[in-house]
C-alpha positions in Angstrom: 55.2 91.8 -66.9 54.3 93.2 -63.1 50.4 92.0 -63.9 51.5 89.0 -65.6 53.5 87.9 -61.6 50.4 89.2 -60.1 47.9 87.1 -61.7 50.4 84.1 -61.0 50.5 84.8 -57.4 46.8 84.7 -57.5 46.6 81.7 -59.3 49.0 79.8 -56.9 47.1 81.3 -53.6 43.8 80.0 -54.9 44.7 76.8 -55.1 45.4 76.9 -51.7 42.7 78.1 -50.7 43.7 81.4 -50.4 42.2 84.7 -52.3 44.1 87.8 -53.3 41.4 89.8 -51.9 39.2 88.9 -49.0 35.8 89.8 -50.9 34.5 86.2 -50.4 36.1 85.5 -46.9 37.7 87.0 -44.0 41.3 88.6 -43.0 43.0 87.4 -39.9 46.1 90.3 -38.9 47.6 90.9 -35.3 49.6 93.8 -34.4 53.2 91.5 -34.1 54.5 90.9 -37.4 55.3 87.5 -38.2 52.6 86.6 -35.9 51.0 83.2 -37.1 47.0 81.6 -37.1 45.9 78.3 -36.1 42.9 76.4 -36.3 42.9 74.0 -33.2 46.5 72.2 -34.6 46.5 73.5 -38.1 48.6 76.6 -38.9 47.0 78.7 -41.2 49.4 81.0 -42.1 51.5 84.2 -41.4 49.7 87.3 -41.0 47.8 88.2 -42.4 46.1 85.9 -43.4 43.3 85.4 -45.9 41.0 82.6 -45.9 38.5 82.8 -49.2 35.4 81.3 -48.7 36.7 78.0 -50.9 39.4 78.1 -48.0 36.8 78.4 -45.0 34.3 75.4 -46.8 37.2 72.9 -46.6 38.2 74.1 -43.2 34.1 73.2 -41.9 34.1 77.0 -40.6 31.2 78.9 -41.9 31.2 82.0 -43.6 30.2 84.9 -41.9 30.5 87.1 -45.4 27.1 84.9 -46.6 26.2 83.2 -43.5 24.1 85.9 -41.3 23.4 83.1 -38.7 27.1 83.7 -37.9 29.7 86.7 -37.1 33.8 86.9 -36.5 34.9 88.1 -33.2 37.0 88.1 -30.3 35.8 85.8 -27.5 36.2 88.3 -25.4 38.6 86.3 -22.8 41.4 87.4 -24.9 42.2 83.8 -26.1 40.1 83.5 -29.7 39.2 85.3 -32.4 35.4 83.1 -33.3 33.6 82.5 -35.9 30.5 81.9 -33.8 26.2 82.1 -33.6 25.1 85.5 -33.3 22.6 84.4 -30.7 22.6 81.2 -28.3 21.5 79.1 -31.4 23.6 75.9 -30.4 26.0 76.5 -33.6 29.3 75.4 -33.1 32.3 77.8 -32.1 35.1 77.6 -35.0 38.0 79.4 -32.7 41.0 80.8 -34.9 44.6 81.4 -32.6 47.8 83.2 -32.5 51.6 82.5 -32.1 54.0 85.3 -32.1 57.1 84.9 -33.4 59.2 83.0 -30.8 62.1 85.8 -31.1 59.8 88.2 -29.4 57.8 85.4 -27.7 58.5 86.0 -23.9 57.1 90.0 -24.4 53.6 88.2 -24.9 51.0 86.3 -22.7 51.5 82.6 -23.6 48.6 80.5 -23.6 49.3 76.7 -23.5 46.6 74.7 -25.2 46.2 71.0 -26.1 47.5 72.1 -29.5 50.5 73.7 -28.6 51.5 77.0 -27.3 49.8 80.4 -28.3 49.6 84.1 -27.2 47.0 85.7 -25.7 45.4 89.2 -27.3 44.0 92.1 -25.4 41.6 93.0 -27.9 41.5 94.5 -31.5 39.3 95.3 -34.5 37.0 94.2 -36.8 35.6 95.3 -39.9 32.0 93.8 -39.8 32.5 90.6 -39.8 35.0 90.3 -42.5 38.5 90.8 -40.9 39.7 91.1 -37.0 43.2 92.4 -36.7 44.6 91.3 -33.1 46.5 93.2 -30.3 48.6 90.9 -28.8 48.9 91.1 -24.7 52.1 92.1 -23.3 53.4 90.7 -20.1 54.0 94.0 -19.1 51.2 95.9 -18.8 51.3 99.5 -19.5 51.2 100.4 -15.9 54.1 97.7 -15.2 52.2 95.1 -13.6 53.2 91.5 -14.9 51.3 88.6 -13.8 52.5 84.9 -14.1 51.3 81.3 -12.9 53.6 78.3 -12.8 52.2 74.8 -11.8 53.7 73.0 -8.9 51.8 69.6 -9.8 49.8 69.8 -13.4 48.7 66.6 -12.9 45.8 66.1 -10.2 44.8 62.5 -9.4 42.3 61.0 -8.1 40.3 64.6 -7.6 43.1 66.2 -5.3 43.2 69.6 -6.3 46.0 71.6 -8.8 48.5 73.6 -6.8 49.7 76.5 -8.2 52.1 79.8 -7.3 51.3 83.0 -8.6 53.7 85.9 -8.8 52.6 89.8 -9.5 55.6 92.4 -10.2 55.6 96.0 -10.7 58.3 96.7 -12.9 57.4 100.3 -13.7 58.3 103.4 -12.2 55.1 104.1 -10.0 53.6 102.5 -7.0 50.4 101.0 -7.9 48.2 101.6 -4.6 44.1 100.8 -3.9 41.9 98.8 -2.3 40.1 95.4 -2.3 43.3 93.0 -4.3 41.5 89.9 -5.2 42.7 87.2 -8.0 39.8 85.3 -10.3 40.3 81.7 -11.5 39.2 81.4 -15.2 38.6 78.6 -17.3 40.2 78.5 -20.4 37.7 78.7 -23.4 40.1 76.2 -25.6 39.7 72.8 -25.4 37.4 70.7 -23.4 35.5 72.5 -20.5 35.1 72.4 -17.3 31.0 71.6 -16.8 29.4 73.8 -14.4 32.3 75.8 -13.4 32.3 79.3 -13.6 35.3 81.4 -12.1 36.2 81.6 -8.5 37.7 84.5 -6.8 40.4 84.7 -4.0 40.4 87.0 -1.7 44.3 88.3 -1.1 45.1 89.9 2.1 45.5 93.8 2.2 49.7 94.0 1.7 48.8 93.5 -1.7 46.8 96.7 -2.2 50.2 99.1 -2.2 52.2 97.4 -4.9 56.0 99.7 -5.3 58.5 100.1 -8.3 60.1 96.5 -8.1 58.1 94.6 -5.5 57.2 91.2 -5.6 54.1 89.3 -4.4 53.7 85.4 -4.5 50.9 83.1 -3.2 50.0 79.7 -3.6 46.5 79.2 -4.7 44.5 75.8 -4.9 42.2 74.8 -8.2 40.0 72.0 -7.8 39.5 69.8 -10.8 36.9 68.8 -12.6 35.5 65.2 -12.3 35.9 64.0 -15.5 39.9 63.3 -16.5 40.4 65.5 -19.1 43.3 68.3 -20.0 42.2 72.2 -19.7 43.3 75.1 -19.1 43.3 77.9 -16.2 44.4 81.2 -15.9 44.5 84.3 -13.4 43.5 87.8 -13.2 44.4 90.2 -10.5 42.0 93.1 -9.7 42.8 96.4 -7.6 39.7 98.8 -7.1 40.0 102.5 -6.6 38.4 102.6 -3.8 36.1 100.9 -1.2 32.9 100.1 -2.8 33.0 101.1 -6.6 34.4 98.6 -9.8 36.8 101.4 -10.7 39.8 99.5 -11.4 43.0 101.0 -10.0 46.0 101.0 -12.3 45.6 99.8 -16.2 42.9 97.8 -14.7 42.5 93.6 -15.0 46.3 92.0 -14.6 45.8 88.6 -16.9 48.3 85.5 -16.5 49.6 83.4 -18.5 47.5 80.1 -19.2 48.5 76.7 -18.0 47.4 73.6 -19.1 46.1 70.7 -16.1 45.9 67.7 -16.3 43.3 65.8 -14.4 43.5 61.8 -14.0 
């Protein structure tokens, strides 16, 4: 009886698309249960998720079990997991996202995209090509730094530039304390880019090098648009060195934000 449900499960999955075992395709998992995968605006499923290779065909995304022009990975920004070119061979980017369940949703790094809203990962692991299982990023961090961006205009017109105000708690136990405290304006990865922008970084003045248990830092930081009107996204990261001259990072190291989306007209 228990093989005779089995091999009904399987038959329902593959018509969607979907394999009992991933020995044709990939596995998509994240560390969150309930955690779900999108393609751009299509939700893919609950984690996790397998996607046979009848699944990835009608999707467009190649498959890197039997295409070795291609790999799965993170993106390395913490935003995708890719199925992308194994070198700079022009090959399209297919980018696969998360969403955490919204009970839990405001523990996570949110990522608004043109799709929706999403959660940032801080890395994970792969199995050669055939599955990536996600971390998703906290907005704590484990050494109680928290770093969030709100927009005070999204919309920029006429090439004015975005203003937004960035806040950076310690809510741990421990002073976080070192030297050189800069933030980095990133381009989101999703979505349309920004041509010829790469990030900028912002100097911050030296109060913010000794951050205490429950102390609060805010600035307002200008992002110039790009020329074209288009939506994209931005996001922050706040670096603390250990010292003068080195790239030892003090604390748990790079403190991302969340992601905004801006709108340029």
């Amino acid at each position: 009886m228990k093989a005779k449900v089995t091999s009904l499960i399987c038959a329902l999955l593959a018509a969607c698309g979907v394999s009992c075992n991933h020995k044709d395709g990939i596995i998509l998992d994240a560390d969150v249960p309930g955690t779900e995968v999108y393609l751009a605006e299509q939700k893919l499923g609950t984690v996790p998720v397998t996607l046979s290779a009848k699944k990835l065909a009608s999707l467009g995304v190649p498959n890197p079990r039997m295409d070795t022009n291609v790999i799965l990975d993170s993106d390395s920004f913490g935003e995708t997991v890719r199925v992308m070119p194994r070198t700079a061979s022009g090959l399209n980017y297919f980018n696969f996202m998360f969403l955490v369940p919204k009970s839990v949703r405001s523990d996570y790094v949110s990522l608004e995209t043109p799709w929706g809203l999403r959660t940032r990962h801080s890395g994970g692991m792969g199995d050669r090509g055939e599955s990536f299982r996600i971390n998703c990023a906290k907005v704590i961090g484990r050494d109680g730094l928290s770093l969030h961006v709100d927009t005070l205009d999204p919309i920029s017109s006429n090439g004015a530039p975005w203003k937004v105000r960035v806040s950076l708690i310690n809510h741990g136990p421990q002073s976080i304390k070192g030297f050189r405290p800069s933030m980095k304006i990133c381009h989101s990865q999703v979505g349309k880019r920004w041509a010829n922008r790469g990030p900028r970084e912002v100097n911050l003045s030296a109060e913010w090098a000794s951050i205490d248990p429950g102390k609060t830092f805010r600035t307002d930081i200008s992002i110039d648009p790009p020329e074209a009107p288009i939506d994209c996204g931005a996001y922050l990261i706040f670096s603390l060195f250990k010292d003068e001259t080195s790239n030892h990072l003090a604390g748990n190291g790079w403190c991302y934000s969340n992601t905004i989306l801006l709108r340029a007209r």
